[in-house]
One Martini backbone bead per residue (centre of mass of N, CA, C, O) as a GRO file, in nm:
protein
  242
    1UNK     BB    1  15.669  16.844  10.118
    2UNK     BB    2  15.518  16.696  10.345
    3UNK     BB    3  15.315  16.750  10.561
    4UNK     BB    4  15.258  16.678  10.862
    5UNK     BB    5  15.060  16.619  11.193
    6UNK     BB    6  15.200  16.770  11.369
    7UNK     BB    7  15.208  16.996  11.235
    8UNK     BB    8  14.925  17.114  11.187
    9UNK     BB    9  14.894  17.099  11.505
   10UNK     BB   10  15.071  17.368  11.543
   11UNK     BB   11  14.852  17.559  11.312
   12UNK     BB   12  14.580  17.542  11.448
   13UNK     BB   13  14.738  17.635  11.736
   14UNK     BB   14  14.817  17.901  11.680
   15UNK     BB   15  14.531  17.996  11.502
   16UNK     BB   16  14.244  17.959  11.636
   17UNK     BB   17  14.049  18.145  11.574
   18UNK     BB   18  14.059  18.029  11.253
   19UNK     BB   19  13.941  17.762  11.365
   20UNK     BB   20  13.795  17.432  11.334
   21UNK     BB   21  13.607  17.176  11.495
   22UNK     BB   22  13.498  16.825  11.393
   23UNK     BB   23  13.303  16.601  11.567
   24UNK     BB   24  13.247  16.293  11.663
   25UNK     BB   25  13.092  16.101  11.885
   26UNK     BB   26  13.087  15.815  11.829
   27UNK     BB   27  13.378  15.669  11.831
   28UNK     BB   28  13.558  15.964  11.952
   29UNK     BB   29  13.411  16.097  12.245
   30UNK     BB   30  13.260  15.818  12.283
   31UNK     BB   31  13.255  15.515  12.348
   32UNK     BB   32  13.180  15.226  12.273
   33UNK     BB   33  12.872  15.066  12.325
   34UNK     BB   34  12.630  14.809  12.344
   35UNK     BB   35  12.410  15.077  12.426
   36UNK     BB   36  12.393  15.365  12.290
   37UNK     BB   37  12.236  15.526  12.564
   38UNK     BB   38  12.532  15.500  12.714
   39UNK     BB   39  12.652  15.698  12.574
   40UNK     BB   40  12.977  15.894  12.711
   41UNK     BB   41  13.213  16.108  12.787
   42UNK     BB   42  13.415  16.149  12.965
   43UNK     BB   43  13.541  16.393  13.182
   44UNK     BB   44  13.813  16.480  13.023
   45UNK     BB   45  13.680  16.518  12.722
   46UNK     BB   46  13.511  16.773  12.870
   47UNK     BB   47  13.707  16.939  12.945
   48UNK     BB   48  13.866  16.977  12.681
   49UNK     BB   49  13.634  17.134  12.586
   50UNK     BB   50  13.598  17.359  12.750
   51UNK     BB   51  13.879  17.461  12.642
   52UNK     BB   52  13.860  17.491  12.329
   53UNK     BB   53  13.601  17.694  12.339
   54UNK     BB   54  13.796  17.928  12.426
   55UNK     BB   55  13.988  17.932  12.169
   56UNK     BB   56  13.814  17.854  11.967
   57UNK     BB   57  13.620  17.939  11.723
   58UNK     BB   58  13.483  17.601  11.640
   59UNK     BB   59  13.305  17.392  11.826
   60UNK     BB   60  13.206  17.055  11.689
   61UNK     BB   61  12.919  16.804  11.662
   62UNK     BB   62  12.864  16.604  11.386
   63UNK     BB   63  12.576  16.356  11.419
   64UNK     BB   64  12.361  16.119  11.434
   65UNK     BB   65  12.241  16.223  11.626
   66UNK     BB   66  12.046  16.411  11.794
   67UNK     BB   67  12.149  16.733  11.869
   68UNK     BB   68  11.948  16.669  12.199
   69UNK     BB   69  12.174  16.431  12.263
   70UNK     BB   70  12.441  16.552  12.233
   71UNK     BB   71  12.373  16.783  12.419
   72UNK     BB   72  12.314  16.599  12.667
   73UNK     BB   73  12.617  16.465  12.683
   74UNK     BB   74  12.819  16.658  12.662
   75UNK     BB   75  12.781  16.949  12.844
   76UNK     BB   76  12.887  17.200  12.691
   77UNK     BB   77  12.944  17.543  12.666
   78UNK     BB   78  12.954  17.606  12.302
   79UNK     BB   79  12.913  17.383  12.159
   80UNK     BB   80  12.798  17.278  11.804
   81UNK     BB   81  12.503  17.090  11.737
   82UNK     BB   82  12.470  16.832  11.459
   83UNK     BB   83  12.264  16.616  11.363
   84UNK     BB   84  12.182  16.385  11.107
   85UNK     BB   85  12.418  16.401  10.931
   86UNK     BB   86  12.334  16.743  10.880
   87UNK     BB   87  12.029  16.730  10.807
   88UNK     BB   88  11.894  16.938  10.998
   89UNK     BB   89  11.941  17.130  10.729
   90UNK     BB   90  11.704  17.049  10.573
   91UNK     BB   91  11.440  17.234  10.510
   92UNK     BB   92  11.265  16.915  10.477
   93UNK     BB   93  11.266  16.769  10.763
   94UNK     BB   94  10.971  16.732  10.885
   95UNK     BB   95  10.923  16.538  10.663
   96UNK     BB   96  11.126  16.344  10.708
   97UNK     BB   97  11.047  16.235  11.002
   98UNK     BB   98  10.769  16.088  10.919
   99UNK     BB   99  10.882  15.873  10.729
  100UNK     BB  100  11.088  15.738  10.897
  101UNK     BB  101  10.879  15.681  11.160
  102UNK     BB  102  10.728  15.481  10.975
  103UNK     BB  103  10.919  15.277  10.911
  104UNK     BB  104  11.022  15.174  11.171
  105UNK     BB  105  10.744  15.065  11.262
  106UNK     BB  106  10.725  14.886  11.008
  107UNK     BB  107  10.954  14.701  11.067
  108UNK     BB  108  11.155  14.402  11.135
  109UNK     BB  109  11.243  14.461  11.438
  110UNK     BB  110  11.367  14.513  11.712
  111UNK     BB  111  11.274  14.823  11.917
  112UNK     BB  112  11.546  14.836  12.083
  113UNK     BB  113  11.735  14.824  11.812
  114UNK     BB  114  11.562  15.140  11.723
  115UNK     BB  115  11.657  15.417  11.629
  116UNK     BB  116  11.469  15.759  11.556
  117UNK     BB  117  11.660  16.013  11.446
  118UNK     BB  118  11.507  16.207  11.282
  119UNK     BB  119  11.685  16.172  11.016
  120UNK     BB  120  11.745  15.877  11.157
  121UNK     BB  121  11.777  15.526  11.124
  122UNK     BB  122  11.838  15.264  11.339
  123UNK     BB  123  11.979  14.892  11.303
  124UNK     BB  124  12.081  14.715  11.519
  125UNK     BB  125  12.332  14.454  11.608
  126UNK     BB  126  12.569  14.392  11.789
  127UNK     BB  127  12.387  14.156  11.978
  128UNK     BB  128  12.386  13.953  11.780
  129UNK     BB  129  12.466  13.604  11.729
  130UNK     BB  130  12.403  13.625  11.410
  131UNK     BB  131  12.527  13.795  11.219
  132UNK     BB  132  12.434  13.713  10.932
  133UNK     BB  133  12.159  13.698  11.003
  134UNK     BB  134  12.117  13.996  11.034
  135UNK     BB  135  12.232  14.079  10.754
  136UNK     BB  136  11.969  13.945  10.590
  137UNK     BB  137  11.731  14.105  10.713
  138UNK     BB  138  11.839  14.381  10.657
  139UNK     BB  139  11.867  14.354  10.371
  140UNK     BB  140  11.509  14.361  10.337
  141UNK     BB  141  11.517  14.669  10.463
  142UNK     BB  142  11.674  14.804  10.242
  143UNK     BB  143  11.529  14.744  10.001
  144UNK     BB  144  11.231  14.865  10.123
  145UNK     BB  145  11.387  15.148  10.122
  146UNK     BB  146  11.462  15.186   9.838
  147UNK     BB  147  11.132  15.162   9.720
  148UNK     BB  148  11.079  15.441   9.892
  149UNK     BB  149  11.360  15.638   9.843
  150UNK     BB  150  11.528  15.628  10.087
  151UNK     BB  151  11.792  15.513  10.191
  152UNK     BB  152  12.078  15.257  10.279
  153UNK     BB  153  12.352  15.209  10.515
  154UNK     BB  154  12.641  15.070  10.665
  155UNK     BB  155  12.775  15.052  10.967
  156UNK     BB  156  12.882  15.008  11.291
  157UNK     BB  157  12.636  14.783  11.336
  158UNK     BB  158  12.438  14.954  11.124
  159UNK     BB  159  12.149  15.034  10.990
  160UNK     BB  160  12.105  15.306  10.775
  161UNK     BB  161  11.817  15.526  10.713
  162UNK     BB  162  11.764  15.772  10.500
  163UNK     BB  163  11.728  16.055  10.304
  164UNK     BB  164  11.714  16.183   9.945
  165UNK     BB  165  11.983  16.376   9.973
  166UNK     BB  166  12.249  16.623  10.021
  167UNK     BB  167  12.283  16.579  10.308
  168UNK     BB  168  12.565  16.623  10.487
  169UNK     BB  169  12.838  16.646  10.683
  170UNK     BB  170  12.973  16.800  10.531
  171UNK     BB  171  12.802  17.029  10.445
  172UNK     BB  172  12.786  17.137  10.700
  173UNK     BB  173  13.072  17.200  10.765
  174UNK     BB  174  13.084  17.382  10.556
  175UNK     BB  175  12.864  17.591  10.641
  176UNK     BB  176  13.043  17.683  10.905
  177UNK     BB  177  13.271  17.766  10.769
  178UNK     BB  178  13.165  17.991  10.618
  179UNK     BB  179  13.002  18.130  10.809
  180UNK     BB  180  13.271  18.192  11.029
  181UNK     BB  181  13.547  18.220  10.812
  182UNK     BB  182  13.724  17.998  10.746
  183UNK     BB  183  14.072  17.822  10.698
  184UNK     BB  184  14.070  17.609  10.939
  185UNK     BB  185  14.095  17.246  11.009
  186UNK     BB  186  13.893  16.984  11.213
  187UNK     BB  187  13.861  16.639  11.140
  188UNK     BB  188  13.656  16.332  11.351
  189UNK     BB  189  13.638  15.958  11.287
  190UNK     BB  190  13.484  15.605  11.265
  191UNK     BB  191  13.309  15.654  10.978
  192UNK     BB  192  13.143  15.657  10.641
  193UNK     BB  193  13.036  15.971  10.743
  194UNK     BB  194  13.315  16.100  10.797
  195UNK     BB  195  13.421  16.182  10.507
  196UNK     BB  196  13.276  16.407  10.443
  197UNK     BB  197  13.402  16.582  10.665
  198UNK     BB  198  13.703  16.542  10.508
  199UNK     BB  199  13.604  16.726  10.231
  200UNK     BB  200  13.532  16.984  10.353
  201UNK     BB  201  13.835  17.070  10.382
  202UNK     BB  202  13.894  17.099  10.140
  203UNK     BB  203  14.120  17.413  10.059
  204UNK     BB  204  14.222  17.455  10.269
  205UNK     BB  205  14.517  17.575  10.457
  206UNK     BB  206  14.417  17.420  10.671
  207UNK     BB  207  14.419  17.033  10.708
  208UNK     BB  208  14.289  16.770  10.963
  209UNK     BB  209  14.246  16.411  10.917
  210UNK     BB  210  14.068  16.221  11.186
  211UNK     BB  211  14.103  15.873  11.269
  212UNK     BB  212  13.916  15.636  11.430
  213UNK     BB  213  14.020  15.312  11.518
  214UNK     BB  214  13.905  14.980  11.412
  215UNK     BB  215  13.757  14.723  11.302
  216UNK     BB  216  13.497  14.850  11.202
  217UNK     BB  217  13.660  15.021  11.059
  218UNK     BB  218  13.674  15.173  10.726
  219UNK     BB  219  13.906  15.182  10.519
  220UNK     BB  220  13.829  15.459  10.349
  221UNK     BB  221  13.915  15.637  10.627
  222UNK     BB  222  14.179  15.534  10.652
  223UNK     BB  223  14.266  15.659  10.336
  224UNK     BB  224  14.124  15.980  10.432
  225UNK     BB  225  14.364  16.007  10.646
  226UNK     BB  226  14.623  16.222  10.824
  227UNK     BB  227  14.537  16.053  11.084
  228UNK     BB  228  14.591  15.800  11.304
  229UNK     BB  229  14.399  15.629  11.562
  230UNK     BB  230  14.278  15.375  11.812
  231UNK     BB  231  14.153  15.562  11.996
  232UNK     BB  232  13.989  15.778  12.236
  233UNK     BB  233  14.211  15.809  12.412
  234UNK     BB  234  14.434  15.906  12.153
  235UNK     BB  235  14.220  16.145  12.117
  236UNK     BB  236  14.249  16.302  12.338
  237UNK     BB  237  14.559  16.351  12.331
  238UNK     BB  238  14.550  16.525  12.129
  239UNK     BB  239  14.333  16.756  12.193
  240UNK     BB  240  14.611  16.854  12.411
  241UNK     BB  241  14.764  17.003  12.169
  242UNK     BB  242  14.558  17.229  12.121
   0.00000   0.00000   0.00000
């Protein structure tokens, strides 16, 4: 009989020493918000990670934007902030750091609409009124990222071009777990880089792969989720009950 998501998570929470918690920020930790840097977490939130921090072997948070940005934002001491989809583990970041930060530079995108994260370059499209025409545009931008030896990738309503290497969300989430000797944990959710967070777990003794669904989540998310929540709302909720 298939373990429920309600028993994970009281398997989690009997033995917190034990488990890790792995959190994305935006439409997870907070709500999406029509501009990326006004993006920050509840108060109440903040209040559950600070709970949990003292509770739980290792809460981290690992975000596509940079470490020191979702630092800044979550605001919580003992939080683990992990940026650039765990790229930032990457031997050779500050190389491509570089190169990122000129494709970016030399892009036809408008500026505004660009943010640089050091690992990875984010192309929004949220604001524009022609979204079919805006997504033919960036069309052409992930061609010449690929040209480029580049990666690109669409996310919630979003172009990103990334190094190409093998580091990503789920690598960091094992290295941490492994640094650390967990053998329980939770990742959580709302794109599909988020996937890789969530195998991640494979293996382990517990593990709890929890979706925040959207019109804009990727199918493929909600499909390799043990648990869907509907809002960042209903995933406070969650929070609560470990």
């Amino acid at each position: 009989m298939a373990v429920t998501p309600d028993a994970l998570l009281d398997r989690l929470a009997a033995e917190p020493d034990e488990a890790g918690l792995f959190l994305d920020f935006d439409g997870v930790l907070a709500p999406i918000v029509g501009r990326p840097e006004d993006a920050k977490p509840p108060p109440e939130t903040r209040a559950e990670l600070e709970r949990l921090v003292g509770k739980y072997a290792l809460v981290a948070v690992v975000s596509g934007r940079e470490s020191d940005d979702v630092r800044a934002r979550v605001r919580v001491d003992g939080v683990v902030c992990v940026g650039s989809h765990g790229l930032e583990l990457e031997p050779q970041a500050d190389r491509w750091r570089r190169v990122l930060a000129a494709f970016a530079a030399d892009a036809p995108w408008p500026p505004s609409e660009v943010e640089v994260k050091g690992l990875a370059v984010a192309f929004n499209f949220r604001g524009e009124a022609d979204e079919q025409e805006a997504v033919r545009r960036l069309d052409a931008i992930a061609d010449s990222a690929r040209e480029e030896g580049l990666v690109a990738r669409y996310g919630r309503k979003v172009l990103e071009v990334l190094p190409p290497v093998g580091s990503h969300k789920g690598t960091a989430v094992r290295q941490m777990l492994e640094q650390h000797g967990l053998r329980r944990g939770l990742a959580a959710g709302d794109d599909t880089t988020d996937i890789d967070s969530f195998a991640a777990l494979d293996g382990l003794d517990v593990a709890l792969r929890v979706a925040v669904a959207s019109a804009e989540a990727p199918s493929a998310l909600l499909d390799a989720a043990d648990l869907v929540v509907e809002s960042t709302d209903e995933f406070l909720a969650l929070l609560r009950k470990l």
